[in-house]
Steps between C-alpha positions, in 0.01 A plus 500: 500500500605878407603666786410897449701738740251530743426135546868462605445709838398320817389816729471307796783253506732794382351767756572183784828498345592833555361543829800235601725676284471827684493356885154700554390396847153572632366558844206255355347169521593219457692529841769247412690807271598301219629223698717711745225391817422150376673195707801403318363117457193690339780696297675249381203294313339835393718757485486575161116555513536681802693779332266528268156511737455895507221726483324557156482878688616667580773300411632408145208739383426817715220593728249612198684208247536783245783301372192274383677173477235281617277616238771504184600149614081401455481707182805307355334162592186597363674587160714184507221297514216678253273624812384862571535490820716298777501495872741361736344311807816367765204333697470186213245407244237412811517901582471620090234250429303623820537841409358402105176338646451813724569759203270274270237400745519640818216677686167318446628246163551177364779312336491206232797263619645186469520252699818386513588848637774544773461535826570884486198575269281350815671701698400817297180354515447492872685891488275638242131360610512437072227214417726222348332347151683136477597348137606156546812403321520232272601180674662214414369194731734232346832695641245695792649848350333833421494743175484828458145575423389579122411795347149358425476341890558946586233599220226229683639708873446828288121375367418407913643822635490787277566759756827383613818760489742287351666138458800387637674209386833325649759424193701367504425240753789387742515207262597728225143412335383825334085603378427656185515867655464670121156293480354622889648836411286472186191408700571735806495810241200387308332625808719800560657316854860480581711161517764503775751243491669351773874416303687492809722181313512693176715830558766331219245432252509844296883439406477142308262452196495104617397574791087485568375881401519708742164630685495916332601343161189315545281755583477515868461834706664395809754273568715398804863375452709361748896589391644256781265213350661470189701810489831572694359736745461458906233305675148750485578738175248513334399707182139630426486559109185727405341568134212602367190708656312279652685528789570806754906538499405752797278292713712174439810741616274573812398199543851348559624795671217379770636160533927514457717586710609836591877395502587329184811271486718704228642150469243428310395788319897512381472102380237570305618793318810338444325142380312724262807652320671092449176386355475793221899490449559083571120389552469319100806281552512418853130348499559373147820254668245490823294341215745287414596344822122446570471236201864365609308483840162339364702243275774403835213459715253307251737190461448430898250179575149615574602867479236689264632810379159708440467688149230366275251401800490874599453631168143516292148574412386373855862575725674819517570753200869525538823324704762723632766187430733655755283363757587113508221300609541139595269229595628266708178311574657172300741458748236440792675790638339889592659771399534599859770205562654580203561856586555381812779283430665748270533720787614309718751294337610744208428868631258553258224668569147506248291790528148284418443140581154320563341171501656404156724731383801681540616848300812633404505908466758587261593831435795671302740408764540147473722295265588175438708491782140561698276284364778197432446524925158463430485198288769300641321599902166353359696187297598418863220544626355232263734297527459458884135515522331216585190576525136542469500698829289787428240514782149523408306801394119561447454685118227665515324520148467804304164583595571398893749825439195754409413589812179739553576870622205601765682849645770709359795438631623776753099480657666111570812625582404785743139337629447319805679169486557179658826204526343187461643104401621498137250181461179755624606741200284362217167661491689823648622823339865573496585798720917507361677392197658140508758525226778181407781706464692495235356569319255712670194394359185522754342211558279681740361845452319691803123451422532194300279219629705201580436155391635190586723431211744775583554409832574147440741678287634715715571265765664235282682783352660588809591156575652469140751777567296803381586843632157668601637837713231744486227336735509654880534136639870434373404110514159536272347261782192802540349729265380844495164524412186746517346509839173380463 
């Protein structure tokens, strides 16, 4: 990619820069001074980042920030990317998509969303009072995995709730499964409505053509990128990327100026800037050999026994629109092992850890970083792991079926959340409403929404779950033995 002159600045990262350069010292927070209070054990594992945790101002900007760095680092993402308009949230892509389902539907309205949303769009939705409007994904029973949901599956939500503010739909999904966004766009502006996409996995999609399109090229008005995801930035940047009128730019700004923080980790703010400039000047060839290394990856891992690397059996007419194929998905279910051992094991025997595991699979994140020398660790750990296994040991779980999973929404969810409620046995829950989110995690699905009359199924699935290996975190009994529900 062309690099024009002003692409080639990184206000931020080179305003941090020069704030170390010149030995400024401020009678500010954070009270460690750049290191000089922290405990020398604390300083010698972070010292680095220490020197570098100041005050956005005053501090490398002044007390009015009429150097205006913050905002020329957002207007350069924005043009690097193709939006009108970009935000930088240092509170994650849980904060910016909270602050998009405020802007959109806050006060009194109603949002069209998936399903398969994470855990952070409940979260908005117990924040905002806004009426939830469920599309079910598409859903594959054979492998007991969900699909984005269709364009025509949001047209049907659009037909049963015309007064709705918006749609939001998650894409991709932390499987790297990705909807049709230019088709909901499409069906979203037929009725003059906004489409917010939660992309928090995509922030590297607008830099490689072979990578699934990107959610603005598509049409969307919103979307929500997470630049540590997939990116090289810290933990919690995030980037809101705005076009279109459909949308308030003022009100969203509002909105998330209500819900972030009012000391933002410069850290952050500088990564991001500074990820920005590699992708326009480097991003084409580094995720073109990240590219690479994923089919080197996919073809290693594919020649292990009962291994399944997944490609074709996400893609088509009834899965998922689009693959990001840097996200390695593997069933495992052949090998009468979970994917829980198998992550599991990796960890403990190989010190390597897999950001998504569940009752069948495992997934490998790849991003431009890794190399053969990466992924050769990869294939040989899980070769080993084959070749010791002796299994089937997977414990038991209840599957619910699809339709078990379509659970019936009797209150919104913060009356739930915020109502009277009671504690009672995790076998008394069916026939009860939900009064918190219960959400396997990763990857951060809800099983459980506050207000959603529970059934049977999902506890038996819950409770085998747990006893499978599955991470459930959320719930206020840490041990899932009780449930939340309504009072009566």
């Amino acid at each position: 990619m062309t690099t024009d002159r002003g692409q080639a600045r990184a206000p931020m990262l080179e305003a941090l820069a020069e704030y170390q350069r010149s030995g400024r010292y401020g009678f500010t927070p954070p009270g460690h001074r750049q290191g000089r209070g922290a405990d020398p054990r604390v300083r010698a594992v972070l010292g680095g980042a220490l020197g570098c945790d100041v005050l956005a101002a005053p501090g490398i900007d002044d007390r009015l920030t009429r150097s205006h760095l913050l905002g020329d680092a957002e207007e350069l993402m924005a043009e690097a990317v193709g939006a009108q308009t970009a935000f930088f949230s240092t509170c994650g892509s849980s904060l910016s998509v909270k602050a998009a389902m405020m802007a959109v539907a806050g006060g009194d309205g109603g949002l069209i969303l998936g399903r398969d949303s994470h855990k952070s769009v409940v979260a908005g939705l117990v924040f905002s009072g806004v009426q939830p409007y469920w599309v079910t994904p598409k859903w594959d029973a054979a492998r007991h995995f969900s699909h984005p949901p269709s364009p025509q599956a949001v047209r049907e939500a659009w037909e049963r709730h015309p007064d709705a503010a918006g749609a939001l739909i998650v894409s991709p999904s932390p499987y790297g499964t990705c909807a049709d966004i230019a088709g909901i766009a499409r069906v979203c502006h037929e009725r003059g409505k906004p489409l917010i996409v939660d992309e928090a996995w995509g922030a590297h999609l607008p830099f490689h053509e072979d990578l699934p399109r990107w959610a603005m090229d598509a049409g969307a008005d919103v979307c929500v990128v997470s630049v540590h995801k997939m990116g090289a930035g810290f933990e919690q940047g995030s980037v809101f990327h705005i076009q279109g009128e459909l949308v308030d730019r003022s009100r969203l700004k509002l909105c998330a100026d209500l819900l972030m923080t009012t000391s933002p980790n410069v850290l952050l703010y500088a990564a991001m800037d500074g990820w920005r400039r590699q992708m326009v000047e480097q991003g084409h060839e580094l995720l073109g050999a990240a590219l690479e290394i994923a089919d080197y990856t996919r073809d290693g891992l594919a020649t292990i026994p009962g291994v399944t690397v997944m490609h074709d059996e996400l893609l088509g007419a009834e899965a998922s629109h689009e693959l990001d194929r840097l996200q390695v998905l593997c069933d495992v279910s052949d090998t009468g092992a979970s994917g829980y051992q198998v992550a599991d094991w990796l960890r403990e025997n190989r010190r390597l850890d897999l950001g998504l595991s569940d009752h069948r699979r495992i997934l490998a994140t790849l991003s431009m970083a890794d190399d053969k020398t990466t992924v050769d660790a990869l294939i040989d750990a899980l070769t080993a792991w084959r070749t010791r296994f002796r299994g089937p040991t997977a414990p038991p779980m209840v599957l619910p079926e699809p339709r078990d999973l379509q659970m019936t929404s009797v209150l919104r969810p913060r009356e739930a959340f915020f109502g009277p409620c009671e504690s009672i046995p995790i076998e008394q829950a069916p026939g009860r409403v939900a009064a918190e989110q219960v959400t396997p995690y990763p990857p951060g699905i809800p099983v459980l929404v506050p207000g959603e009359l529970i059934d049977r199924a999902v506890v038996d699935y819950l409770r085998t779950g747990l006893d499978a290996g599955m991470n459930v975190p959320d719930p206020a009994d840490p041990t899932s033995s009780t449930l939340r529900v309504v009072a009566h």
